[in-house]
C-alpha positions in Angstrom: -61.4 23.3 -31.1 -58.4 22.3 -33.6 -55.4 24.2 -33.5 -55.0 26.6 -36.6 -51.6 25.8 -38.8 -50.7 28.7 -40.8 -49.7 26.8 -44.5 -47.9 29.7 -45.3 -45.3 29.5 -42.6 -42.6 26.7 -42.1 -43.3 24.1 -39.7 -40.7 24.0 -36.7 -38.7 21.0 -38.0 -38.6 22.8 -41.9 -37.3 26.3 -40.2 -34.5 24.2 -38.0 -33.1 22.4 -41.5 -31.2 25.5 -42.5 -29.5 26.6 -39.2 -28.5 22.2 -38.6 -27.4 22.2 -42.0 -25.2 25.5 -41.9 -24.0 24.3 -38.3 -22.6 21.4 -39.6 -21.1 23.2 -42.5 -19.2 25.2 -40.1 -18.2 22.2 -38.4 -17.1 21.0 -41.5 -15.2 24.4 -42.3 -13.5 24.7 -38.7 -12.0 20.8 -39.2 -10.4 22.2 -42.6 -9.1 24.8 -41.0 -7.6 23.0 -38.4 -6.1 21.1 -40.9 -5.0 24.0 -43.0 -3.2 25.1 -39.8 -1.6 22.1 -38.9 -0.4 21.6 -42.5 1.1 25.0 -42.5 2.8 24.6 -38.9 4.2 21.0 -40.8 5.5 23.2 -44.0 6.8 26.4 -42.0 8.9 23.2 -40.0 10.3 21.3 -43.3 11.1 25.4 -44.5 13.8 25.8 -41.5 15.0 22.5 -42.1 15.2 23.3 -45.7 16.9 27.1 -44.5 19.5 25.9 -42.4 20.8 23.4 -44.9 21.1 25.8 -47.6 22.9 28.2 -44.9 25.1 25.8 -43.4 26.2 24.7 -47.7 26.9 28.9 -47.6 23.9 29.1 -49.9 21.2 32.1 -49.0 17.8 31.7 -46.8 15.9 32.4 -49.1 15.2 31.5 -53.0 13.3 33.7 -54.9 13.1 31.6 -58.0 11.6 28.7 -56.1 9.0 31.5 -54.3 8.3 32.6 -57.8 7.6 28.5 -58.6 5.6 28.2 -55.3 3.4 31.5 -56.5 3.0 30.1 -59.5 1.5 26.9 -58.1 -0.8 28.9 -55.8 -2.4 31.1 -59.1 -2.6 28.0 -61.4 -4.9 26.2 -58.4 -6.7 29.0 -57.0 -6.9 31.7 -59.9 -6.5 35.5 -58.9 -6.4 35.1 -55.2 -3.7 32.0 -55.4 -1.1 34.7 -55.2 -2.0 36.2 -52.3 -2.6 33.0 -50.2 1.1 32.1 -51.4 2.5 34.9 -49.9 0.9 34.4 -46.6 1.8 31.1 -46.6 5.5 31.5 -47.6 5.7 34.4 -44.9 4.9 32.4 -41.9 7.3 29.9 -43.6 10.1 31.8 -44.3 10.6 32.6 -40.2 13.5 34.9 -39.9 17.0 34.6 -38.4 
């Protein structure tokens, strides 16, 4: 007797598609944000060395017009959220003495 197929129902290869395609999608993601990170570590590093310059010319740690200028950049490329990703980004950059 030949095996009954319900038409209505996806085959098993159709039903995998999805959950590959969203797998490699988060593989995708997870590279960027192992990226993301490095970049960040790479910026919080250039930030000291930026810092201690300014510090040992007797200027301050931090400028708040150029954080203004960074925040700026953030909202232009991102929209509403930009500002908030700027602050968390200059936060772990701004490190603390």
């Amino acid at each position: 007797m030949p095996a009954i197929i319900d038409a209505g129902s996806p085959s098993e290869d159709t039903a995998r598609e999805p959950v590959d395609a969203v797998g490699i999608l988060r593989h995708q993601i997870d590279a960027l944000d192992t990226a993301i990170v490095q970049l960040i570590m790479e910026r919080a590093q250039l930030s000291r060395r930026v810092q201690t310059a300014r510090l040992d010319a007797g200027g301050t740690r931090v400028v708040l017009s150029r954080e203004r200028a960074v925040r700026e950049r953030y909202r232009t490329a991102l929209g509403g959220v930009g500002g908030a990703v700027a602050e968390a980004v200059l936060r772990v950059c701004r490190g603390s003495r």
